[in-house]
C-alpha positions as CSV (number, residue, x, y, z in Angstrom):
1,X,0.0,0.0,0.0
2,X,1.7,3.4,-0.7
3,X,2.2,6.2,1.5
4,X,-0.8,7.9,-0.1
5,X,-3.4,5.3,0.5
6,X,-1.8,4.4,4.4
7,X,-2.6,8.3,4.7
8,X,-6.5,8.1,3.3
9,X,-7.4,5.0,5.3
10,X,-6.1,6.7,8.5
11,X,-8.2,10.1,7.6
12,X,-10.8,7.2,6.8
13,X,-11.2,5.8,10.3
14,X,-10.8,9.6,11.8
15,X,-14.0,10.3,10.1
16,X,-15.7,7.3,11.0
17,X,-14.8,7.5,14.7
18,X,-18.5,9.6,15.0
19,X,-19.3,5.8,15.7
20,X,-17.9,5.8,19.6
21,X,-20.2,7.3,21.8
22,X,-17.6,7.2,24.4
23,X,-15.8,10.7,23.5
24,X,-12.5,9.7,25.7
25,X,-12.4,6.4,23.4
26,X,-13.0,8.9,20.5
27,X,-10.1,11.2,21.4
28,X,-7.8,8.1,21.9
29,X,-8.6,6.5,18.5
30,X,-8.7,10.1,16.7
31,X,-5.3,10.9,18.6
32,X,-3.2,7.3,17.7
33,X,-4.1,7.5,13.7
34,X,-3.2,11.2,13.9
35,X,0.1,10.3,15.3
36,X,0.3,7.5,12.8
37,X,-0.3,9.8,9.7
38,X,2.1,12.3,10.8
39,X,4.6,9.6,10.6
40,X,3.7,9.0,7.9
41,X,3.9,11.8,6.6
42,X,7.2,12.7,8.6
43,X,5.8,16.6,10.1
44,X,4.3,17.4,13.2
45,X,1.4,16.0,15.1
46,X,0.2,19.7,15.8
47,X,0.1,20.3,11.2
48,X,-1.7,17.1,10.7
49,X,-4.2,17.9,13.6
50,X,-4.8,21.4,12.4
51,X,-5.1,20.4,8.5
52,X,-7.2,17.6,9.7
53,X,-9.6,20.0,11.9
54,X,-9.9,22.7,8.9
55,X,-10.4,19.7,6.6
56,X,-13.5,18.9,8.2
57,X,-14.7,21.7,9.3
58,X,-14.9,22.9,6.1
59,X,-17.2,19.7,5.5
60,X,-19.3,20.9,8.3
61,X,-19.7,23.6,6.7
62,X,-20.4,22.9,3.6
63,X,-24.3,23.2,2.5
64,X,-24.0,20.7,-0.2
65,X,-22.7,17.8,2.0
66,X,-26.2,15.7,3.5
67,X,-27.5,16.4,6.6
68,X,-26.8,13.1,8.1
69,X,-23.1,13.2,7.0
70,X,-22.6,16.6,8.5
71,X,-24.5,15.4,12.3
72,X,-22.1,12.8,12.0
73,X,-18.8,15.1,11.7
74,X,-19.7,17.2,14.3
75,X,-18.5,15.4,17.3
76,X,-15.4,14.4,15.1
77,X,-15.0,18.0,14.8
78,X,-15.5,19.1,18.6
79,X,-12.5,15.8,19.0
80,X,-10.1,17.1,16.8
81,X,-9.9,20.9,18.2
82,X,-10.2,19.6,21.5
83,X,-7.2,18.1,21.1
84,X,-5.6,21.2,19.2
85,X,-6.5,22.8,22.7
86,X,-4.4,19.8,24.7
87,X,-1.4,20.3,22.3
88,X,-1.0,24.1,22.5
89,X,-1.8,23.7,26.6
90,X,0.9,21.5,27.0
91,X,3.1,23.4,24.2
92,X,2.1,26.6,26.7
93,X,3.8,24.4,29.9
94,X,6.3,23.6,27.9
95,X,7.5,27.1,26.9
96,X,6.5,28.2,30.4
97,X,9.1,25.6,32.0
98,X,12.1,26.4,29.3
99,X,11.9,30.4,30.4
């Protein structure tokens, strides 16, 4: 499988994780194949968490995308910049701790 398709079945699943209820399971599952497709694509958790926020929020968005599609990326969503929130908290202690 090339590095492309590895990369579209990760963003696959992180759309599909509307499916857990449980939105600590959701954040853990959201958080290891965004960690896995930074890998793969060798930058920064933080990039691929914020192009994979904009990416669908701009679904969310969109008017043309069905209803029941658009319900369903919502708590994906609400995952995703939650944890854009944990990463610049802890990027916040960090700095704090280095001055």
């Amino acid at each position: 499988m090339t590095i492309e398709q590895q990369d579209y079945e990760h963003l696959s699943r992180i759309l599909d994780s509307y499916v857990l209820r449980n939105e600590e399971r959701r954040r853990r599952f959201v958080y290891s194949e965004l960690v896995q497709i930074a890998r793969l694509r060798n930058t920064s958790l933080d990039t691929v968490t914020r192009e994979t926020a904009n990416a669908v929020g701009e679904q969310t968005d969109n008017p043309d995308i069905k209803e029941f599609i658009r319900r369903r990326m919502i708590p994906v969503r609400k995952t995703l910049i939650g944890l854009l929130r944990e990463m610049a908290a802890a990027q916040g202690r960090t700095t704090e701790r280095a001055c």
